[in-house]
N, C-alpha and C positions, 0 to 999 in steps of 0.2 A: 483688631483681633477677630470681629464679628465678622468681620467683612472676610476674613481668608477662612475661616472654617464656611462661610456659605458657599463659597468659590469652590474650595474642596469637596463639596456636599455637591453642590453640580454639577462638577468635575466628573466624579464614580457616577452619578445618575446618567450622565451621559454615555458614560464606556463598558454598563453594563450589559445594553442591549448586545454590543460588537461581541461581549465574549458570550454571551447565550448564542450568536451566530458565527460564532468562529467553527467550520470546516472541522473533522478530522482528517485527519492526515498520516501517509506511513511513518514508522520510527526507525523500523531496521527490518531487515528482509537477510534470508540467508536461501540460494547465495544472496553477497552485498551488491545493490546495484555498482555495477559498473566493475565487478570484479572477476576474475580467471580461477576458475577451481580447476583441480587436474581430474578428477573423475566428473562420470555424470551424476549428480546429485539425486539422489533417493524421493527428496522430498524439498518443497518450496517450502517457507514459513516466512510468512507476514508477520509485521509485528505495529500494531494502531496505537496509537492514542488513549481511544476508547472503544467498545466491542462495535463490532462494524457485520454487515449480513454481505457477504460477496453475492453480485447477483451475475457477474460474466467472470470468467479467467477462462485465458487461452494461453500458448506458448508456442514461439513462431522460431524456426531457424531461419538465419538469414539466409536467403534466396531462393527458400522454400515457396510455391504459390500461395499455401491456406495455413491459417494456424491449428494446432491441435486443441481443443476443447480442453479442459480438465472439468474433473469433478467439482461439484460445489460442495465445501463445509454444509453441515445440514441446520447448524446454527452460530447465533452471532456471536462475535468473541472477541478480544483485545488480540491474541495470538491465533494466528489460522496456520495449521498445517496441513499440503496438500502434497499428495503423490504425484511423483511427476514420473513418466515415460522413461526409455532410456535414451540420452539425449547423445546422439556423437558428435564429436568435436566439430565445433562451430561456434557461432554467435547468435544470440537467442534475444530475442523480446517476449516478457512478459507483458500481458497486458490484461487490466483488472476494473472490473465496475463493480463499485459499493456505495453501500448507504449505511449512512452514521446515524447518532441518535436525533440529531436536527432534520433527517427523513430527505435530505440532500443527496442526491446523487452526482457520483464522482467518478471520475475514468483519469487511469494512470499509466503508467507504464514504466517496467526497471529491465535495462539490458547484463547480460551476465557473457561470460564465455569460458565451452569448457574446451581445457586445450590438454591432452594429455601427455606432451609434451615436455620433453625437463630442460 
């Protein structure tokens, strides 16, 4: 019995480091990656883990040359909402650089498409 509670005691000693370095990451974004809205959306919102500082966002049509800038949130947040342009129908990349509270920087990208279309 000594011997499995030290193993277990080990065990968490080991795997605590991983979760103090575990990454944040998105949870839900609206629009959904990967998803067809029939207007142009008003507004992006991120949705993190934990309050995250966005230091780039841009939004790209497909076969556009440059992406458009967007404004930066002016602080850090679990939910970021941002105004987005008015987008015509097309296919779009988002793409986003943050830092979490591990002070890790991180670069992502979610594609959306808006088709007005029925």
């Amino acid at each position: 019995m000594k011997i499995h509670k030290t193993g277990t005691v080990a065990l968490l000693l080991m795997l605590a480091p991983m979760a103090v370095l575990a990454h944040v990451h998105l949870q839900s974004s609206t629009p959904a990656a990967g998803s067809t809205v029939k207007a142009s959306p008003e507004r992006l919102v991120l949705v993190f883990q934990e309050a995250v500082e966005l230091k780039a966002l841009s939004v790209q049509k497909s076969g556009d040359k440059a992406p458009t800038a967007l404004e930066l949130p002016k602080a850090a947040s679990e939910q970021l909402a941002i105004a987005l342009p008015k987008l015509p129908d097309g296919d779009y990349t988002v793409s986003y650089t943050y830092v979490g509270p591990d002070e890790h920087r991180m670069t992502s990208t979610l594609k959306f498409r808006v088709s007005a279309a029925k």
